[in-house]
FITIVEX-310936 format. One record per residue (C-alpha): residue number from 1; y, x, z. Coordinates in steps of 0.1 Angstrom, whole numbers. Each point is the difference from the previous one (the first is absolute). Layout:
# FITIVEX-310936
<site pos="NUM" y="Y" x="X" z="Z"/>
...
//
This chain:
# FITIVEX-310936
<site pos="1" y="185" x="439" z="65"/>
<site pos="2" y="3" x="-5" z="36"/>
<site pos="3" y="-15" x="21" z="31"/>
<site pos="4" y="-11" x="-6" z="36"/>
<site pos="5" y="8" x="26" z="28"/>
<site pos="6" y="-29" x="11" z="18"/>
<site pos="7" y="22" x="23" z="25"/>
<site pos="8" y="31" x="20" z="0"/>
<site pos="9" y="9" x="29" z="26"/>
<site pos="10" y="28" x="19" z="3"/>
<site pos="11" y="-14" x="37" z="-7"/>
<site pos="12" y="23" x="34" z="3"/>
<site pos="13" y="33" x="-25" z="-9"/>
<site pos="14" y="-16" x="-18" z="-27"/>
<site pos="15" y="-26" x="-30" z="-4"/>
<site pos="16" y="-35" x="6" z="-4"/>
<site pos="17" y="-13" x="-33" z="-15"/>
<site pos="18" y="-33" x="-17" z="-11"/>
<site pos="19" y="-3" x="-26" z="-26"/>
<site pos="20" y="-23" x="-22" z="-18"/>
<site pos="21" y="8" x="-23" z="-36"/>
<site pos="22" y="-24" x="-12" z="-22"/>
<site pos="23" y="-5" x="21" z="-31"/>
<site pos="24" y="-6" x="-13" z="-35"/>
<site pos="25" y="-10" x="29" z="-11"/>
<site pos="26" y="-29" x="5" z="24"/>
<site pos="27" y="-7" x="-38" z="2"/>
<site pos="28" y="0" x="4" z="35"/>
<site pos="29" y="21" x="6" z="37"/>
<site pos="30" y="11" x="36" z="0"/>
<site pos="31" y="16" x="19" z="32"/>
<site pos="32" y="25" x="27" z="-4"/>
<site pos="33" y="21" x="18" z="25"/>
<site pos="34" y="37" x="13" z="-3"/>
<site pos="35" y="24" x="25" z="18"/>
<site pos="36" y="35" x="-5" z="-7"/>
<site pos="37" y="21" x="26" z="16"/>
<site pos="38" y="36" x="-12" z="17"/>
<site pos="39" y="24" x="11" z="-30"/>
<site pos="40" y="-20" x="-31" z="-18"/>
<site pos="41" y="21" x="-23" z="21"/>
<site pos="42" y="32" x="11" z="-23"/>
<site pos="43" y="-11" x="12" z="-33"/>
<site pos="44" y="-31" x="0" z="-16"/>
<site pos="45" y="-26" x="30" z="5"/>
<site pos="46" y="-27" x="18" z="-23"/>
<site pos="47" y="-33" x="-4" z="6"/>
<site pos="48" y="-34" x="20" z="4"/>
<site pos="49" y="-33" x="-17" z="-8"/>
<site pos="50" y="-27" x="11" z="27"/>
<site pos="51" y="-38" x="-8" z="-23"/>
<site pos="52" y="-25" x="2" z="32"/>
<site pos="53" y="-40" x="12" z="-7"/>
<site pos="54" y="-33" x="-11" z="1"/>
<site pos="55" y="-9" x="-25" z="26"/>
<site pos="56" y="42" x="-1" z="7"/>
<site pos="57" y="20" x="-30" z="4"/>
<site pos="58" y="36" x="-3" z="1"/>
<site pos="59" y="1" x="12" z="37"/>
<site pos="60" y="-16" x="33" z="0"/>
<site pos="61" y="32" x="20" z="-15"/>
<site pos="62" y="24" x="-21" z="24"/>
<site pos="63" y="-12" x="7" z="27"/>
<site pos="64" y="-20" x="38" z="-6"/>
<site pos="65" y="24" x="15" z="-23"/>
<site pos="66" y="32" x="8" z="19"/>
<site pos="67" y="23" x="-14" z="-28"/>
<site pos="68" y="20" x="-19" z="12"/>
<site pos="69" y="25" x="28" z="22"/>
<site pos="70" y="2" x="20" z="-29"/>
<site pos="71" y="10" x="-33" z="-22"/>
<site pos="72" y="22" x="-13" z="21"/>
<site pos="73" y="17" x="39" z="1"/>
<site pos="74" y="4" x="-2" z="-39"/>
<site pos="75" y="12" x="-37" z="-5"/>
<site pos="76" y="-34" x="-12" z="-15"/>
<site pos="77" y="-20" x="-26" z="-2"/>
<site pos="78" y="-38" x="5" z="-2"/>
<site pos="79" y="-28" x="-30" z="-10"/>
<site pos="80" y="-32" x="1" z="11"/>
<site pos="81" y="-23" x="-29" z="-26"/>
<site pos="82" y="-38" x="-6" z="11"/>
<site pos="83" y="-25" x="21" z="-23"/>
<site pos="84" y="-18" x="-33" z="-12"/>
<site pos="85" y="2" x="-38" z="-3"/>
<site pos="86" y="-22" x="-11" z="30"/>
<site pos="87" y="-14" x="-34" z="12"/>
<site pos="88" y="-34" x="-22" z="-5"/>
<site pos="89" y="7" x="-7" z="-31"/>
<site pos="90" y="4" x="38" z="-15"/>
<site pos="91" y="-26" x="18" z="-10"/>
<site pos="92" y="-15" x="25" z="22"/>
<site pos="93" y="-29" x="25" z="5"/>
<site pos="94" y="-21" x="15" z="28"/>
<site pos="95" y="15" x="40" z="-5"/>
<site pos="96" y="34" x="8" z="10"/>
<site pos="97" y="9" x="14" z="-30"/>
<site pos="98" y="3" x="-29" z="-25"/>
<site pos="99" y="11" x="-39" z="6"/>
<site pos="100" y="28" x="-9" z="28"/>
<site pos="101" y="16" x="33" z="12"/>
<site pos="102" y="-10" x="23" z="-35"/>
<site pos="103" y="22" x="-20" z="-25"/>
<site pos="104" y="6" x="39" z="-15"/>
<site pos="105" y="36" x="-14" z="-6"/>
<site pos="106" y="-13" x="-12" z="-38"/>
<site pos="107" y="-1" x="-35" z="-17"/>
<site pos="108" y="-42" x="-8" z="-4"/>
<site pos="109" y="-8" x="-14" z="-34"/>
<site pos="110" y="-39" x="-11" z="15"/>
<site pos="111" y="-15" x="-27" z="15"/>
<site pos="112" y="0" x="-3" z="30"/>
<site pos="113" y="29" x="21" z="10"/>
<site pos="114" y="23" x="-13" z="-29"/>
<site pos="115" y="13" x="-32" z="17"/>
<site pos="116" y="15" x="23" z="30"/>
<site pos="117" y="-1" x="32" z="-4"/>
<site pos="118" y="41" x="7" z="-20"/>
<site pos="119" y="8" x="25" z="23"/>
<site pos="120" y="22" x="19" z="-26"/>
<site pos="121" y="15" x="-30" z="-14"/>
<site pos="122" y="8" x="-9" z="41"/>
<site pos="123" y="16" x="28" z="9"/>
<site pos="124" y="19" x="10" z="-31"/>
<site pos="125" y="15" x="-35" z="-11"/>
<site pos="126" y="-11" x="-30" z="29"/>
<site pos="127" y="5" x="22" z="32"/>
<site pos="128" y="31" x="16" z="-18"/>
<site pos="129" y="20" x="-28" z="-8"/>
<site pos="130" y="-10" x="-22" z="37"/>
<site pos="131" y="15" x="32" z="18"/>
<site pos="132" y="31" x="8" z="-24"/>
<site pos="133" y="11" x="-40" z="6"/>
<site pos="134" y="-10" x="-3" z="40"/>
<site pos="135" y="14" x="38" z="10"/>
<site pos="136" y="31" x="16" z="-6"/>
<site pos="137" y="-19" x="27" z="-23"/>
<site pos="138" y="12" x="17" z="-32"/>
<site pos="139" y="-20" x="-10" z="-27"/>
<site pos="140" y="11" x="28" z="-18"/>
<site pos="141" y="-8" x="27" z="25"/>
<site pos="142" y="-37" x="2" z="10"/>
<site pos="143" y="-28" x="26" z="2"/>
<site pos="144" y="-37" x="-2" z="13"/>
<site pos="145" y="-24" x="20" z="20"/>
<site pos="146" y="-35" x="-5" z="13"/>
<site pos="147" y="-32" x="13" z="17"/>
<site pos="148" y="-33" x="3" z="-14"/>
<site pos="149" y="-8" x="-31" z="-20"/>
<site pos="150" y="38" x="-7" z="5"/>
<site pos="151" y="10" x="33" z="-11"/>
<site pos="152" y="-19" x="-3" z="-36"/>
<site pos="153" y="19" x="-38" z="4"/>
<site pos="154" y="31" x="21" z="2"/>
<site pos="155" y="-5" x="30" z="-29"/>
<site pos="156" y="-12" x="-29" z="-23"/>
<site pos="157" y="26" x="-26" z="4"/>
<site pos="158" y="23" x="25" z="7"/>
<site pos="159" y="-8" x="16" z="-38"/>
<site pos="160" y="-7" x="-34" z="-21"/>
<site pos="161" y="34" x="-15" z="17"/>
<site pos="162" y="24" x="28" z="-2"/>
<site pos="163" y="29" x="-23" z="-5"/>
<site pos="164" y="-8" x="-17" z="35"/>
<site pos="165" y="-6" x="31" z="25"/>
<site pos="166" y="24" x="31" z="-3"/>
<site pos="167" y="-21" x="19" z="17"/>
<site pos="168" y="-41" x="3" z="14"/>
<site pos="169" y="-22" x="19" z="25"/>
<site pos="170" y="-32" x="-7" z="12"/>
<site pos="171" y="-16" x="15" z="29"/>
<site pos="172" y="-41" x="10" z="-7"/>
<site pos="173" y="0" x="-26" z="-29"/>
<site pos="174" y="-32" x="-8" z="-19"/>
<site pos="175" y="13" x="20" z="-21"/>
<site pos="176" y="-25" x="5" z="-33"/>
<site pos="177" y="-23" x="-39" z="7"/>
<site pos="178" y="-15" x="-1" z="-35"/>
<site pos="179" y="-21" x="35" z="11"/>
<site pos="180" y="-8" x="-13" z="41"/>
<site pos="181" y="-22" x="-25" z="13"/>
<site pos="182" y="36" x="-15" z="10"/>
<site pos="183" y="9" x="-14" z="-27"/>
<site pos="184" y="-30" x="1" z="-30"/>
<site pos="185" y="-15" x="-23" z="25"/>
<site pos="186" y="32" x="-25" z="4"/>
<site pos="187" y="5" x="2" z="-36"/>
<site pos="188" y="-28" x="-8" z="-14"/>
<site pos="189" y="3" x="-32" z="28"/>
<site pos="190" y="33" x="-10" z="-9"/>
<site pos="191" y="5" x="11" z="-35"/>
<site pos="192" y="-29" x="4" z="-15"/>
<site pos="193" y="-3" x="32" z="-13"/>
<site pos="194" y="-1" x="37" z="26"/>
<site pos="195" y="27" x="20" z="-25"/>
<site pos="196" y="27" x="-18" z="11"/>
<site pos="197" y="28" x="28" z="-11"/>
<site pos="198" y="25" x="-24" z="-2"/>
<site pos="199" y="-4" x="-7" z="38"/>
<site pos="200" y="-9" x="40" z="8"/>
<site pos="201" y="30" x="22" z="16"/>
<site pos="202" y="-12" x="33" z="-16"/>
<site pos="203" y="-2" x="-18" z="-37"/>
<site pos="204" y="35" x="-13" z="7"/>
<site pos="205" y="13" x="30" z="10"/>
<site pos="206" y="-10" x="18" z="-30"/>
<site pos="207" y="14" x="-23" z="-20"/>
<site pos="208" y="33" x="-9" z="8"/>
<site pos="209" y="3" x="12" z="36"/>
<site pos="210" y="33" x="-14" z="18"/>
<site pos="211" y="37" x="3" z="-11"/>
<site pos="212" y="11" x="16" z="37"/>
<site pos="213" y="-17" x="16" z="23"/>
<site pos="214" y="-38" x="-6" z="15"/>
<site pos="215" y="-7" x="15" z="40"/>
<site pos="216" y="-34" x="-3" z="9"/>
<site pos="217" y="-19" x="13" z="28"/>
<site pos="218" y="-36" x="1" z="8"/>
<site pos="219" y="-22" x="14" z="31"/>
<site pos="220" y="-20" x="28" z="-2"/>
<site pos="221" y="-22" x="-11" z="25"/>
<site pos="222" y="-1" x="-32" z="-15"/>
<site pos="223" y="-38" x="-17" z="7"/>
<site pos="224" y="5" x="-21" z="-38"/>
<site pos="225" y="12" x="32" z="-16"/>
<site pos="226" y="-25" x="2" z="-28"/>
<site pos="227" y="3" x="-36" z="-5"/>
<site pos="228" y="41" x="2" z="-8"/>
<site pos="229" y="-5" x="24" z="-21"/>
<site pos="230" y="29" x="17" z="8"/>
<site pos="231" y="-5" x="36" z="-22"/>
<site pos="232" y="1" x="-21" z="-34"/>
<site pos="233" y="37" x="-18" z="8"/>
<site pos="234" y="12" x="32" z="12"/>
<site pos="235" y="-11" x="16" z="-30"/>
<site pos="236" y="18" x="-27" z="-23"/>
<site pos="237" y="31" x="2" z="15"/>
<site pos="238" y="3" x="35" z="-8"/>
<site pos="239" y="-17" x="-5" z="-33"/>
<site pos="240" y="28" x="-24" z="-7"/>
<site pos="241" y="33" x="21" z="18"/>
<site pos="242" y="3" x="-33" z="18"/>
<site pos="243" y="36" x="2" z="23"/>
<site pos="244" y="-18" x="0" z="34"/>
<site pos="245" y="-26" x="15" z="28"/>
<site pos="246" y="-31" x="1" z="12"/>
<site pos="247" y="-9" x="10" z="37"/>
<site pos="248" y="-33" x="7" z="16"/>
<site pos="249" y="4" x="0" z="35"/>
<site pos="250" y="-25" x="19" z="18"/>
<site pos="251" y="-18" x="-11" z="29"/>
<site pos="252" y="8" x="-41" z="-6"/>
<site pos="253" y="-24" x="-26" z="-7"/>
<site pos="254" y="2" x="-33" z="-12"/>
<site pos="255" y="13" x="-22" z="27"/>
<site pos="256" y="35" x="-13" z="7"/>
<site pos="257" y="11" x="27" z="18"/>
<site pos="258" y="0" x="18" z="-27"/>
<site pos="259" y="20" x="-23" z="-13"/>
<site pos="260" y="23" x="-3" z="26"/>
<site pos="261" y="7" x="40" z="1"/>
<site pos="262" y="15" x="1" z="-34"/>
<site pos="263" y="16" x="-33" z="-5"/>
<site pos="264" y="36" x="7" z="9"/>
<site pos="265" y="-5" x="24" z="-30"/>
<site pos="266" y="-13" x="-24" z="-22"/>
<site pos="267" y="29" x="-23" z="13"/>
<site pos="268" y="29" x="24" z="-10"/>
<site pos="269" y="-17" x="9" z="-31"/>
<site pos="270" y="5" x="-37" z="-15"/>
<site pos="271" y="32" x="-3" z="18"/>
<site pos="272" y="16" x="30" z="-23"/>
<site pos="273" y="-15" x="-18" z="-28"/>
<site pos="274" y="16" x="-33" z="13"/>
<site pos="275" y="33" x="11" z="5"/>
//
């Protein structure tokens, strides 16, 4: 595996990077952005996967979420992958909520997604091992967070791959898809079938939850509220007694600086779980 550098710039002592390689698993060019903080220069760092949202690529989080100082002040690396294969050749549709920027962070099993649309095999093994063998980051000490469609990325992967992230947040994840129009729609696209539990953070969470510690926070003024379906994750992580918290944050919505506001928490959260 090789990669091209789109850019690098030195950002709060580190090296805020963009890169593109061609992926096997998507059958197609992929861009992904990385922030390597200056300790990497001497020994090699953990890492925190960023999984962006609907209509996201790779850039929003670098540049909206206000990551990198905090990284940088905890000796982490973060990765920012693209929510989607993209190009002529991918399959694609008219509403911004399936095809090229909704890949939902799952591998489609239908026509005509199946080709391209691997996200989870992407970012859990292809993306994984191109960063661990081009960055000086710890295999062995990773965690994942996201927002919106990237936060129900990060609760799912984050419980089916225990083993590869020691810890997860999200921040106002999609958080129960197989009961809101995001996700029985994409589902039934991708998959085939809308009662996908095996792809649903709520199912997950009920039935095996995370070995360490889950943060997530969520907007009360949040415009997609009823769509994340926040009450029924909140509900299962107490159901469960799963190690962990969930915030409502009154008066925040669903933008970036929402995200922004409570990411040095998030930051500090894995970092303990990192150490």
């Amino acid at each position: 595996m090789s990669i091209t550098t789109v850019s690098e710039n030195m950002c709060f002592d580190g090296v805020q990077g963009v890169y593109t390689h061609t992926a096997t698993s998507t059958r197609c060019d992929m861009t992904f952005a990385v922030f390597t903080p200056s300790v990497a220069k001497h020994i090699k760092v953990p890492c925190l996967w960023y999984l962006s949202g609907l209509t996201c690529t790779h850039e929003n989080a670098m540049i909206k979420a206000g990551a990198q100082r905090w990284a940088e002040e905890y000796g982490i690396a973060l990765v920012f992958p693209d929510t989607s294969p993209r190009g002529d050749d991918v399959a694609n549709d008219d509403a911004y909520d399936l095809g090229q920027g909704a890949g939902f962070y799952i591998d489609a099993t239908e026509d005509p997604w199946a080709p391209h649309f691997q996200m989870e095999s992407y970012v859990t093994s292809e993306l994984q091992n191109l960063i661990t063998s081009e960055f000086n980051i710890d295999v062995e000490e990773q965690a994942i967070t996201g927002h919106s469609m990237g936060g129900h990325g990060a609760l799912t992967l984050g419980m089916k791959h225990p083993n590869l992230y020691k810890s997860v947040s999200a921040f106002a994840p999609i958080a129960n898809p197989t009961n809101s129009d995001w996700g029985k729609k994409q589902f039934a696209a991708y998959l085939g079938r809308e009662d996908a539990m095996d792809h649903d953070a709520t199912h997950l969470m009920r039935e095996s939850g995370h070995p360490n510690a889950v943060l997530v926070d969520q907007g009360a003024d949040d415009e997609f509220y009823d769509l994340l379906c926040v009450a029924a994750l909140s509900e299962a992580m107490a159901t469960r007694k799963q190690d962990g918290i969930h915030r409502i944050h009154a008066g925040y919505d669903h933008s970036y600086w929402f995200v922004s506001t409570f990411m040095e928490d998030h930051i500090a959260f894995h970092a303990e779980a990192l150490a």
